[in-house]
C-alpha positions as CSV (number, residue, x, y, z in Angstrom):
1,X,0.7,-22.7,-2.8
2,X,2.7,-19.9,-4.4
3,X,0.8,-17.0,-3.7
4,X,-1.9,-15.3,-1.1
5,X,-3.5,-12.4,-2.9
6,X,-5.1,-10.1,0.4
7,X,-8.3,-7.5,0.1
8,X,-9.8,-5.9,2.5
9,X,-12.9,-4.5,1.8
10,X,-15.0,-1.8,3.7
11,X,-17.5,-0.6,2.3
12,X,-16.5,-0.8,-1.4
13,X,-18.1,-3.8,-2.8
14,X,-18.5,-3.0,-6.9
15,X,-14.5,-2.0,-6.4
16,X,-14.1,-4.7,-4.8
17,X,-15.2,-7.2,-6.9
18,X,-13.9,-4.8,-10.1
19,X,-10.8,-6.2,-8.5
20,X,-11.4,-9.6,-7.6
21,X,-13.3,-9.9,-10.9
22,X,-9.7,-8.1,-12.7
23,X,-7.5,-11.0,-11.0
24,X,-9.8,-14.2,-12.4
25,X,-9.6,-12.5,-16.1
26,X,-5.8,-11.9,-16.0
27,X,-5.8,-15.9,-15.4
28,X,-2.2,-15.3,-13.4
29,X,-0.2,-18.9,-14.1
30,X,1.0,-19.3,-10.6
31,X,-1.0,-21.1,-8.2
32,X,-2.3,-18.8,-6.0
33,X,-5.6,-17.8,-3.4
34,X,-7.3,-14.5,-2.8
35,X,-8.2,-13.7,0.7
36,X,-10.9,-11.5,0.9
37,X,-11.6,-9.7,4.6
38,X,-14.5,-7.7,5.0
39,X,-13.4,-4.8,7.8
40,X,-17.2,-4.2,9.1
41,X,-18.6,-3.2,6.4
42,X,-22.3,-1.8,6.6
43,X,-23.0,-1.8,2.4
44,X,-24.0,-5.7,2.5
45,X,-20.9,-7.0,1.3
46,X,-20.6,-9.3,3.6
47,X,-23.8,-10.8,2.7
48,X,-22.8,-10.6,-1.0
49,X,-19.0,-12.0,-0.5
50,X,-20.4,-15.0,1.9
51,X,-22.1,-16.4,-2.1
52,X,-18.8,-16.0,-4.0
53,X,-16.5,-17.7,-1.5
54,X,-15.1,-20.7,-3.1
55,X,-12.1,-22.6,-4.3
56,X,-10.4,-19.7,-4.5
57,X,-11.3,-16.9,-2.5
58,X,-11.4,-17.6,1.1
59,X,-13.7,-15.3,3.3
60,X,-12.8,-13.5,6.7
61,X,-15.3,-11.4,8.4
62,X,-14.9,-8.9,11.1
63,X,-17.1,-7.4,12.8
64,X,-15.6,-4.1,12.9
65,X,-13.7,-1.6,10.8
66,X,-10.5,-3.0,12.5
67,X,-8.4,-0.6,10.3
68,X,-5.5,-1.2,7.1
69,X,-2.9,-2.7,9.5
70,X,-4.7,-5.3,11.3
71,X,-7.3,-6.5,8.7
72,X,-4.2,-7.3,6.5
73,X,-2.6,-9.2,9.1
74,X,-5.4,-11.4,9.8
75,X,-4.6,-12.1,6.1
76,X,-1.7,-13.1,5.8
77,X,-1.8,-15.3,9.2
78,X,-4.3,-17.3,7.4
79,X,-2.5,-17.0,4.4
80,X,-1.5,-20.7,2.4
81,X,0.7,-18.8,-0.3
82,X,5.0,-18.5,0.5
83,X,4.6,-15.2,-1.2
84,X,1.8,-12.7,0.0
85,X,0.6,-10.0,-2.4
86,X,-1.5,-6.8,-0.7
87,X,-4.0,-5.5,-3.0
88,X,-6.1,-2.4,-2.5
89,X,-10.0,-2.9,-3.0
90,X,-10.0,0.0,-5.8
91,X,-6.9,-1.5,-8.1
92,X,-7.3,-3.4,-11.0
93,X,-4.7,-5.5,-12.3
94,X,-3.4,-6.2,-16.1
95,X,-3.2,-9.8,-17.5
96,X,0.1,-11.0,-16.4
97,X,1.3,-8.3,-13.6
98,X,0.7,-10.9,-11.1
99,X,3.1,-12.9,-13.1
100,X,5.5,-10.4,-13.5
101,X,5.6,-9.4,-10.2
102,X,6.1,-13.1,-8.4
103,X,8.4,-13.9,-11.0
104,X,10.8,-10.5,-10.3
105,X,10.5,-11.2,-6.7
106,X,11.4,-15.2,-7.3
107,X,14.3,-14.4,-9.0
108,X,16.0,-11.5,-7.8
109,X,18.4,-12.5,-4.4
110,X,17.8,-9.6,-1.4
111,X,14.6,-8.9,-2.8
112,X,11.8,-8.0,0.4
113,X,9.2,-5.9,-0.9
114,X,8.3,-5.8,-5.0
115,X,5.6,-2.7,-6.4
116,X,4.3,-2.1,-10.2
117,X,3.4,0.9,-11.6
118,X,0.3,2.3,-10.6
119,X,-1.6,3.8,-13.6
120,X,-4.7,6.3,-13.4
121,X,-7.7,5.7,-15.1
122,X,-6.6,8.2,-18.0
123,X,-3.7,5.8,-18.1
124,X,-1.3,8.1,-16.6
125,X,1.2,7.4,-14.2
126,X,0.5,7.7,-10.4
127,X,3.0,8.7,-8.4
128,X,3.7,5.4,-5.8
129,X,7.5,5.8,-4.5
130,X,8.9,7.4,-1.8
131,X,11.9,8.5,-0.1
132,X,11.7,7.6,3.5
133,X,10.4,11.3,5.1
134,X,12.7,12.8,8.1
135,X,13.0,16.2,9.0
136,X,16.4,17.1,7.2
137,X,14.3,16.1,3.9
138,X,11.2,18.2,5.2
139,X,13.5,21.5,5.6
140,X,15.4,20.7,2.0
141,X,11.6,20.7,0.3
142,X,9.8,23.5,2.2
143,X,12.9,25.6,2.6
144,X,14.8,25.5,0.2
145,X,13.0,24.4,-2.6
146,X,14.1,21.3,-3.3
147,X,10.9,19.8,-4.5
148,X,10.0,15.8,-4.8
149,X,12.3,14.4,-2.0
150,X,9.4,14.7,0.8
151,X,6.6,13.8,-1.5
152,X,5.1,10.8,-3.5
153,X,6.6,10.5,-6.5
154,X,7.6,8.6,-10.3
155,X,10.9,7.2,-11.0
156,X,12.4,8.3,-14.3
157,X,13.9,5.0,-15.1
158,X,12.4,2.1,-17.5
159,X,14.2,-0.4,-15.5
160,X,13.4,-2.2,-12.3
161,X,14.8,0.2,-9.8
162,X,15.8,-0.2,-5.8
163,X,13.9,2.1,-3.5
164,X,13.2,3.3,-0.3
165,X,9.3,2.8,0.0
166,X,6.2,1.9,-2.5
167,X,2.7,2.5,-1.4
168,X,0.9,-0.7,0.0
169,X,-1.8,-0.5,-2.9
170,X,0.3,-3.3,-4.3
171,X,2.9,-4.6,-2.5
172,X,4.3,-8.3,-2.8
173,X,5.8,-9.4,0.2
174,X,8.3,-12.0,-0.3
175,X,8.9,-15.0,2.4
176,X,12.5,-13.8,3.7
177,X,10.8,-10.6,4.2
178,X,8.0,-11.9,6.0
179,X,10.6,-13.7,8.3
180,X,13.2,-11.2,9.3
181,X,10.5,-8.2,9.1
182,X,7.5,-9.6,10.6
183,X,4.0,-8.0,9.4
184,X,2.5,-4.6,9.5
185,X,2.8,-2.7,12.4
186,X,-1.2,-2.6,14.1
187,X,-0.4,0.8,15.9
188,X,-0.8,2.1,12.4
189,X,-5.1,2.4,11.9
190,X,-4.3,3.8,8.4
191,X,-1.7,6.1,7.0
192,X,2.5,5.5,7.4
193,X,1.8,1.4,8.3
194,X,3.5,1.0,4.1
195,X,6.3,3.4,5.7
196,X,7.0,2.1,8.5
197,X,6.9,-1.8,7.1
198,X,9.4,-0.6,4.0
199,X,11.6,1.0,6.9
200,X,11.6,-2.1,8.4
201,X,12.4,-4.1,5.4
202,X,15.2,-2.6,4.7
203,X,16.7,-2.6,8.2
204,X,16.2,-6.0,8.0
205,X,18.8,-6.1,4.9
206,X,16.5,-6.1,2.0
207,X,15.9,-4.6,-0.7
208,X,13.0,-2.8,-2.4
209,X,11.8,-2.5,-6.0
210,X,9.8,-1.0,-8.4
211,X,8.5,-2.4,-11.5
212,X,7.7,0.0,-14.3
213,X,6.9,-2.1,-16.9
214,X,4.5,-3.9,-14.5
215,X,1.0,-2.0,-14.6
216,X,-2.2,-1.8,-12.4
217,X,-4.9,0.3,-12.4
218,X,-5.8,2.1,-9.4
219,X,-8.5,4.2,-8.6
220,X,-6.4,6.6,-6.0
221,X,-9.0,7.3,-2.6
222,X,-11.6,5.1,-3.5
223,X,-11.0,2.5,-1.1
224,X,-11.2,5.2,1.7
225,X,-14.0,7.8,-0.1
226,X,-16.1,6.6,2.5
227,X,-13.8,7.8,5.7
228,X,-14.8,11.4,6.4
229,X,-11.9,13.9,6.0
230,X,-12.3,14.8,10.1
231,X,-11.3,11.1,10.6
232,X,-8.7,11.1,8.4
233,X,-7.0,13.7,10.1
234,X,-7.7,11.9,13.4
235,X,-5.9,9.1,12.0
236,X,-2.9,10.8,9.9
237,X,-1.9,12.5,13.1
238,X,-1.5,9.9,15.3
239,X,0.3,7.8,12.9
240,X,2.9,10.8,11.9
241,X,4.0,10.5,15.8
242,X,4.5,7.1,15.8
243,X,6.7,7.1,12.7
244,X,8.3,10.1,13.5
245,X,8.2,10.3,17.3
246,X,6.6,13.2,19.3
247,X,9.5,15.5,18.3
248,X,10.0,14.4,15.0
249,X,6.4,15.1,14.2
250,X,6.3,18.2,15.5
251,X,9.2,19.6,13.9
252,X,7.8,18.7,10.7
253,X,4.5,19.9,11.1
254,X,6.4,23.5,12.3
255,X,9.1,23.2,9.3
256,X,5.4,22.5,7.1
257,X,3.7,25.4,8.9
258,X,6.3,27.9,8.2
259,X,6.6,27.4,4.7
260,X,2.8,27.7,4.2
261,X,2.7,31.1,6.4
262,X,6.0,32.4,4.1
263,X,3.9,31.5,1.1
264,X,1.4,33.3,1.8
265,X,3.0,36.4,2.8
266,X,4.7,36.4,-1.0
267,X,1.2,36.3,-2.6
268,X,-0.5,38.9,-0.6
């Protein structure tokens, strides 16, 4: 098999099967399986998922939220495909990105990691690249106005472009990346694991690309609307210091701090 499309689902079941649903109607040409993983879900979509498996999309179940890192994983260790694609519950992909983006990835040598553009649901463009975030970067954008190096953002160019990172909305994973880079890194419960892999990826010697003639919708937040903001934060702070270290992170979050204090001395 060529490809293993993964989902994980929690608590998002008329997303998720927007997507799966998306997928079957864009009738990709290359042979492929979706691997739908249901992270503890307590909507019923277990229940609901258990009548669609099939031919085509297997079923794992956990019995807990086990969080983004390791439900993928479980993924893609089951996976049949050479080629693994991770797609976010709330996306919704075009008839032939699939295509598009296996067929970049087959074809271009060095190639690890592969992401389209993601479009909004106004059909504007999301912002879904980044520069790899480190504390001379956080200083240029906070101090010295140097704004878009620290953030998400869109490359200008109507070309397939190398980059540092892409989001893991969508991310196609190709086999030599999966072999010298390993999978995602399950300290990471949610937030910095598509960092920290697309760090990896390119240690490893690969390279990284974005598609922007390739388009998929996605509904930004919606897989996670139903993690409260509180536990977000509990989560986007542990994962900072494990990307950045204990002194990386905290220089950033004092570089961060500062510039919000000096802004709001100018507007009072």
């Amino acid at each position: 098999m060529d490809l293993s499309i993964i989902i994980v689902n929690y608590n998002t079941k008329d997303l998720t099967l927007a997507c799966i649903d998306s997928i079957l109607r864009s009738n990709p040409r290359v042979g492929y399986e979706i691997i739908l993983i249901d992270n503890g879900s307590t909507d019923g979509s277990a229940e609901y998922f258990d009548k669609i498996r099939g031919s085509k999309i297997r079923l794992i179940l956990h019995k807990k939220n086990l969080g983004f890192s390791k439900a993928n994983n479980s993924g893609i260790q089951k996976a049949l495909g050479r080629f693994i694609l991770l797609l976010n519950s709330d996306t919704e992909v075009t008839r032939g990105s699939i295509d598009a983006l296996y067929d970049f990835a087959l074809h271009t040598p060095g190639v690890g990691l592969v992401g389209p553009k993601l479009l909004n649901l106004d059909k504007s463009t999301q912002a879904s690249v980044f520069r790899l975030p480190t504390l001379k970067r956080a200083i240029k954008q906070y101090w010295f106005g140097h704004k878009g190096i620290f953030d998400k953002y869109v490359p200008e160019s109507q070309k397939p472009i190398e980059v540092e990172a892409i989001v893991a909305a969508v991310m196609l994973i190709t086999p030599i990346a999966r072999r010298k880079a390993g999978m995602l890194d399950e300290r990471y419960f949610m937030y910095f694991e598509d960092l920290e892999f697309c760090r990896r990826v390119t240690k490893a010697g690969l390279k990284i690309y974005y598609l922007p003639s390739v388009e998929i919708y996605h509904h930004h937040g919606a897989s996670s609307k139903n993690v409260e903001s509180k536990d977000q934060w509990r989560r986007l702070i542990p994962s900072s210091k494990i990307y950045h270290g204990w002194i990386g992170h905290s220089l950033i979050t004092f570089v961060i701090w500062i510039s919000q204090k000096l802004r709001k001395v100018k507007l009072s």
